[in-house]
N, C-alpha and C positions, 0 to 999 in steps of 0.2 A: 640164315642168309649169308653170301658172299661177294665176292665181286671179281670178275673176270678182268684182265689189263688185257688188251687186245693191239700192238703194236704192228705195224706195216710199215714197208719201204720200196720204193721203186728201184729198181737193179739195185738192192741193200745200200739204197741213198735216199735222205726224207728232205728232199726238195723240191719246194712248192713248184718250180719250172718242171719236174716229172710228174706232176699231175696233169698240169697246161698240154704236156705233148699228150696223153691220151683223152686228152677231152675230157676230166674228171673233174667236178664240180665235190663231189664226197665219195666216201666209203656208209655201202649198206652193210652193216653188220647181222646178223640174223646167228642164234643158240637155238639151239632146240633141246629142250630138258626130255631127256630118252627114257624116263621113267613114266612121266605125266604128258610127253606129246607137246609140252608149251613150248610155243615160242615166244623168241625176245627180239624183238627189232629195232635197231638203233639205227640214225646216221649220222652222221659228222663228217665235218667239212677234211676235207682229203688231204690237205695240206698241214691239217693236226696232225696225222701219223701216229696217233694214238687215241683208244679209247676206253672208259673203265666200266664195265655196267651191273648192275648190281642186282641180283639172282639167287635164288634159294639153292640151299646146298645139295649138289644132285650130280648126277654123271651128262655130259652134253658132249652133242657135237654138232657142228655150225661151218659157216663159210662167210667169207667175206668178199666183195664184189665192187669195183668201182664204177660209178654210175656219171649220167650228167646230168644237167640241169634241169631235165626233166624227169630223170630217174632211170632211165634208160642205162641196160649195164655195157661199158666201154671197155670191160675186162671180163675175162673168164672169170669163173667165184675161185676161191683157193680155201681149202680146209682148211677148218679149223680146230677140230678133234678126231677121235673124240678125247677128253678131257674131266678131269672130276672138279667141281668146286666147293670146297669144304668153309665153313666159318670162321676157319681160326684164321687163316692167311690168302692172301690174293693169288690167284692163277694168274700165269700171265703168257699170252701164245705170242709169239711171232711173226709173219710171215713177210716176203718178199716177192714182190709182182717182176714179170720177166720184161724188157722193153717192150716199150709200145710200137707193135710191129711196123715197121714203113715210114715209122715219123722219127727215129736213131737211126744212126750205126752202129755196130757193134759193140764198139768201144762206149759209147755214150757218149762221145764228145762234140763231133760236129754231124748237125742237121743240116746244112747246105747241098750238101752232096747229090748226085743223082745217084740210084742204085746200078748203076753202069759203070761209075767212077770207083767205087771201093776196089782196093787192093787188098789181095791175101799176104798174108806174111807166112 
């Protein structure tokens, strides 16, 4: 047995307001052990930005997906391998979700804006 750390962030930022703008209640995690077919399904609340889940040692590959309240996904899934997990030490993936289209700008800073108003630089 092993355990996977499975970290995410919104434009490589782990704040709870970058959940809020895609409507994201959690992250569904989903491995898929590529030897045996199993799946692992996990969720946690979105605003943890981290999850650790614990799995037999094996080769996977998996996605991660941000969902709402009713499980509905509010983001594309984003890989997550494939990847090996062995016994001796924790794997641990990363990944970073791109804005949530139409609810930012660019920049990430201000949501007031209409999409008329942005300036190019």
């Amino acid at each position: 047995m092993g355990f996977v750390a499975v970290q995410w962030a919104i434009e490589d930022r782990t704040d709870a307001s970058q959940c809020k703008a895609y409507g994201a209640k959690a992250a569904e995690l989903m491995l898929i052990d590529t030897k045996h077919n199993h799946v692992t399904r996990q969720v946690v609340p979105c605003e943890r930005f981290d999850a650790s889940i614990h799995v037999s040692a094996d080769n996977y590959v998996g996605a991660i997906t941000l969902i709402d309240e009713n499980g509905s996904p509010v983001s594309e899934p984003l890989p997550l391998g494939p990847f090996e997990v062995s016994g001796a030490e924790t794997t641990t993936r990363r990944v970073s979700f791109p804005a949530a289209e139409g609810r930012r700008d660019t920049e990430g800073q201000r949501d007031r804006q209409r999409p008329g108003d942005r300036q190019r630089r």
